[in-house]
DRENVEXKOL-646723 format. One record per residue (C-alpha): chain; x, y, z; residue number from 1. Coordinates in Angstrom, 2 decimals, padded with zeros to 5 digits. Example, Ala and Ser with C-alpha at 12.3 -4.5 7.8 and 13.67 -1.06 7.14 Angstrom:
 ch       u       v       w   i
  A  012.30 -004.50  007.80   1
  A  013.67 -001.06  007.14   2
This chain:
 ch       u       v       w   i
  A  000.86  024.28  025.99   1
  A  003.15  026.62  027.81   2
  A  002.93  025.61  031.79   3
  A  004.69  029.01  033.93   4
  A  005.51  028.23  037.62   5
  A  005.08  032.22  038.59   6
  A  002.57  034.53  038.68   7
  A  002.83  038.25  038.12   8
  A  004.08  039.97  040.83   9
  A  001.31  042.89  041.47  10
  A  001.93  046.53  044.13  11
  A  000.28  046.62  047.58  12
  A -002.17  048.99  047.73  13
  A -000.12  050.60  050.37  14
  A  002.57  050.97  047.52  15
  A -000.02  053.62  046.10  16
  A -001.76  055.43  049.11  17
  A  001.27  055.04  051.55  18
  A -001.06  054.04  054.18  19
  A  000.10  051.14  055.67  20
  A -002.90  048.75  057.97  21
  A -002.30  047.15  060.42  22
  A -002.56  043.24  060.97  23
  A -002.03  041.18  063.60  24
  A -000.17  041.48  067.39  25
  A  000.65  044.88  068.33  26
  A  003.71  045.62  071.01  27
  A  005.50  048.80  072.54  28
  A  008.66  049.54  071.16  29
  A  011.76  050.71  073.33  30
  A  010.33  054.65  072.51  31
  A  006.88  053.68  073.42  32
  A  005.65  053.63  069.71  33
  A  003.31  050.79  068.61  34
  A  004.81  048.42  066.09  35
  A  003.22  045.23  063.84  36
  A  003.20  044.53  060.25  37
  A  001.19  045.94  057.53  38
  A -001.88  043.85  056.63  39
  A -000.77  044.79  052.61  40
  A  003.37  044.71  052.37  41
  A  004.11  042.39  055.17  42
  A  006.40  044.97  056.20  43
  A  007.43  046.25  059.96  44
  A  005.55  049.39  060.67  45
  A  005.07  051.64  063.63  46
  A  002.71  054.22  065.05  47
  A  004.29  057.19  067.09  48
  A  000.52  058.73  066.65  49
  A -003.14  056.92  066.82  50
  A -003.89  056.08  063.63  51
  A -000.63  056.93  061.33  52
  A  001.40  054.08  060.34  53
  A  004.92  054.31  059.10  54
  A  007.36  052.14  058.25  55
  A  009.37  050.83  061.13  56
  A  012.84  050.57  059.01  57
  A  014.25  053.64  057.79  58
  A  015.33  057.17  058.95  59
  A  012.64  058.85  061.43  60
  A  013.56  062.64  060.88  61
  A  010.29  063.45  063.80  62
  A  011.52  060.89  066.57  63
  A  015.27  062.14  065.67  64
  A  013.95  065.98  066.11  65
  A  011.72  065.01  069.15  66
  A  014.89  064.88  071.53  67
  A  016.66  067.43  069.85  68
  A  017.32  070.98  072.29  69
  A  014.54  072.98  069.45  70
  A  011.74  072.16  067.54  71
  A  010.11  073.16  064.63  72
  A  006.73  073.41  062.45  73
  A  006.28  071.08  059.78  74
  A  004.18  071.80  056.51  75
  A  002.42  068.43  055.80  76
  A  000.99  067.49  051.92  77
  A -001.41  065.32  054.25  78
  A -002.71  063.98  051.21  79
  A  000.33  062.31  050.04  80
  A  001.87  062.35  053.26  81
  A  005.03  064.58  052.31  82
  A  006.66  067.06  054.24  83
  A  006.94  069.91  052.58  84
  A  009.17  072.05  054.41  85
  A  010.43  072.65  057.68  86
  A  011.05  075.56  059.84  87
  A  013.26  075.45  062.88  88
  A  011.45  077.35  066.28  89
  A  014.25  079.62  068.40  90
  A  015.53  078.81  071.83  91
  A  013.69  082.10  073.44  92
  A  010.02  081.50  071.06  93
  A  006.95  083.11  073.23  94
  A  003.35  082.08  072.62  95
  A  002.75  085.46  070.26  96
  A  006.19  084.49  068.11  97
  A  004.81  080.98  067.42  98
  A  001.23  082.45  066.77  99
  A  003.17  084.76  064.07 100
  A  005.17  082.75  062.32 101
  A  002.28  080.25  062.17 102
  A  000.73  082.94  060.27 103
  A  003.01  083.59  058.10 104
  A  003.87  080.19  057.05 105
  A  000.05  079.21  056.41 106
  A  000.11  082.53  054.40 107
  A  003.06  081.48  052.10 108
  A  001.63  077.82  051.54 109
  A -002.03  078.61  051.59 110
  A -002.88  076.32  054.37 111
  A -006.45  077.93  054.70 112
  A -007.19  077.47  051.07 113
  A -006.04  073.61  050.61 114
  A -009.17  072.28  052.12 115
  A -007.33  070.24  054.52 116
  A -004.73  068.95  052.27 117
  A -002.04  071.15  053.65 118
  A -001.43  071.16  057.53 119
  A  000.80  072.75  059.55 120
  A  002.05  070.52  062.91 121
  A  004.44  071.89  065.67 122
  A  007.01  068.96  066.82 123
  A  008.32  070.07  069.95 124
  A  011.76  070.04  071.07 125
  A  012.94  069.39  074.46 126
  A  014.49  071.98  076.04 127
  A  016.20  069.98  078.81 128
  A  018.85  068.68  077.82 129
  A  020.97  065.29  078.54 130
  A  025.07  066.11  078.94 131
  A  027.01  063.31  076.67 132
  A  030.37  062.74  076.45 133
């Protein structure tokens, strides 16, 4: 009889889905962001919104663009949780120029027609800025 010391190595279900639960303590990172480990992978993961969990490793391209001078809409596969495409928001943008060019972007992507799975988010900018040397 052939005796194997391993078992086969099977994918977290996060793997799949790429939503990540989380187990165990929670703390405050240095940004304010929640961080534990996922209940499935083990992994460090973090949650800059209620109820979205990320990895905690890696390059954030939102908390990067979050202190950034401008910000920008985002078109969101929420499904698969893919951004699609990004569109930068000028310096001088009014209330009516950000209604527009909401309007047009959920017009070229059919946002209105993907039953939720497409979303379009804002992700301000800060227009203060910090002078560094």
């Amino acid at each position: 009889m052939l005796s194997r010391g391993w078992t086969p190595t099977t994918l977290a279900p996060c793997w799949y889905s790429r939503r990540h639960v989380p187990s165990g303590q929670r703390t405050r990172d240095a940004e304010g962001a929640s961080v534990c480990t996922c209940r499935h992978c083990g992994r460090k993961i973090r949650s800059r919104e209620r109820g979205r969990w990320d990895l905690a490793e890696g390059f954030d391209i939102d908390a990067l663009q979050e202190r950034s001078r401008t910000g920008h809409f985002c078109v969101i596969d929420a499904l698969d949780g893919v951004v699609i495409a990004r569109y930068p928001i000028a310096m001088d943008a009014d209330e009516a120029w950000i209604r527009a060019k909401m309007a047009e972007i959920s017009e070229e992507y059919g946002v209105a027609n993907s039953e939720g799975e497409l979303q379009i988010r804002i992700v301000p900018g800060r227009r203060d800025t910090e002078a560094r040397h």
